[in-house]
C-alpha positions in Angstrom: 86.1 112.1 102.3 85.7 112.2 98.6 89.0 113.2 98.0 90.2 109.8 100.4 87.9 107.5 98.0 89.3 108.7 94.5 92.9 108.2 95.8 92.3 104.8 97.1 89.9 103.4 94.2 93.1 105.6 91.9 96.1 103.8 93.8 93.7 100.5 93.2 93.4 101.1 89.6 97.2 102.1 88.9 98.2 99.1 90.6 95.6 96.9 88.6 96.9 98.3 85.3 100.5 98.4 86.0 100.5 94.8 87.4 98.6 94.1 84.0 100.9 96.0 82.1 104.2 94.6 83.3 102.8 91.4 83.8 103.7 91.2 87.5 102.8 88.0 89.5 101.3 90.1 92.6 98.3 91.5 92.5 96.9 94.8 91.5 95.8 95.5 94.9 99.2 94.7 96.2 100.6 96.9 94.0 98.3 99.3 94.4 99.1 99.5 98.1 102.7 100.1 97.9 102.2 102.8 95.5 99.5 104.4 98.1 102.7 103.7 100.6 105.0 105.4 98.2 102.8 108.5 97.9 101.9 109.3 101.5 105.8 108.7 102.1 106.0 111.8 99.5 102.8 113.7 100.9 102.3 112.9 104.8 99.9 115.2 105.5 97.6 113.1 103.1 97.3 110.3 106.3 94.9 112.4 107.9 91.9 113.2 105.6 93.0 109.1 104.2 92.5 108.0 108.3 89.4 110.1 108.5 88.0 107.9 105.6 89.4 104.5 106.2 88.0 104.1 109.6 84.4 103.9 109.1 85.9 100.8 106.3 88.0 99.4 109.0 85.0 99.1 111.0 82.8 97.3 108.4 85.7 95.2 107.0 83.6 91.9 107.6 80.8 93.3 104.7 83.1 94.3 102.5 84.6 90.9 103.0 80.9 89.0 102.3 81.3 88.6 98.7 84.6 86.7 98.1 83.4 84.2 100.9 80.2 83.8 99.4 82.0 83.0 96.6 84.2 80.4 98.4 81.3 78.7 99.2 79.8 78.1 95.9 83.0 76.5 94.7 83.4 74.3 97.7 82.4 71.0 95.3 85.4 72.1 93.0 87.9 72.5 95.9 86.9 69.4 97.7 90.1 67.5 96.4 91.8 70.5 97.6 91.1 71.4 101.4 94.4 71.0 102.6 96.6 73.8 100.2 93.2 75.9 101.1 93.5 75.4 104.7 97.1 75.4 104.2 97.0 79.0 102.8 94.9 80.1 105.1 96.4 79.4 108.4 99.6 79.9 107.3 98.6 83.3 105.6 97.0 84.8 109.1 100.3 83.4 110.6 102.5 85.6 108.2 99.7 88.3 108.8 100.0 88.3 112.6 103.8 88.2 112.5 104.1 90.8 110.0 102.0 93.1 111.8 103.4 92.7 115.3 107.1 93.3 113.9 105.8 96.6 111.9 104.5 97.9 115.7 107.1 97.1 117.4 109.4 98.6 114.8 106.9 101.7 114.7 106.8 101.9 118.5 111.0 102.2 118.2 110.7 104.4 116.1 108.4 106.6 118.1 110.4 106.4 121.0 113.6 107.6 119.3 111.2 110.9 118.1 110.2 111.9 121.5 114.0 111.4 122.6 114.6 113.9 119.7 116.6 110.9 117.5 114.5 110.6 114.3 116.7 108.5 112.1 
């Protein structure tokens, strides 16, 4: 479980600095998310003790969550003028979210079916 925390908060860190670094307009924890990507491409067997870890996270998302919309609320005077980008974002960013997600599954679930018929591209 310890192991699972340092390479997350490391992968987190690496992509903070690199995105830092190089000046990138994503952020860190973007980055940091395709290099975690990159490296259990390169080390599979590094999913499992990294599932074992992420699920009790998964399952408390919402708290870990708490802070950045506490601190949406205490700038709702300063966004006032700008509801409709936020809103905006928002729904359209869940919309891209959703989308994303169901295409990954059903490309995943494709793919799983071509490893039990024994055609693993």
């Amino acid at each position: 479980m310890i192991r699972a925390f340092v390479l997350l908060l490391l992968m987190q860190l690496c992509g903070d600095l690199l995105g830092a670094a190089l000046r990138l307009p994503l952020p860190g924890t973007l980055i940091g998310m395709v290099l975690l990507l990159a490296f259990m491409s390169l080390k599979p067997q590094a999913g499992q003790w990294l599932e074992d870890t992420a699920q009790p996270l998964l399952r408390n998302l919402m708290l870990l969550l708490i802070p950045y919309i506490a601190g949406i609320v205490t700038q709702m005077d300063s966004m006032a003028g700008q509801w409709l980008p936020f809103f905006l974002a928002c729904v359209l960013g869940a919309v891209l979210s959703l989308a994303a997600t169901a295409w990954t599954l059903r490309w995943m679930l494709a793919r799983q079916a071509r490893a039990e018929a024994g055609h693993v591209r």
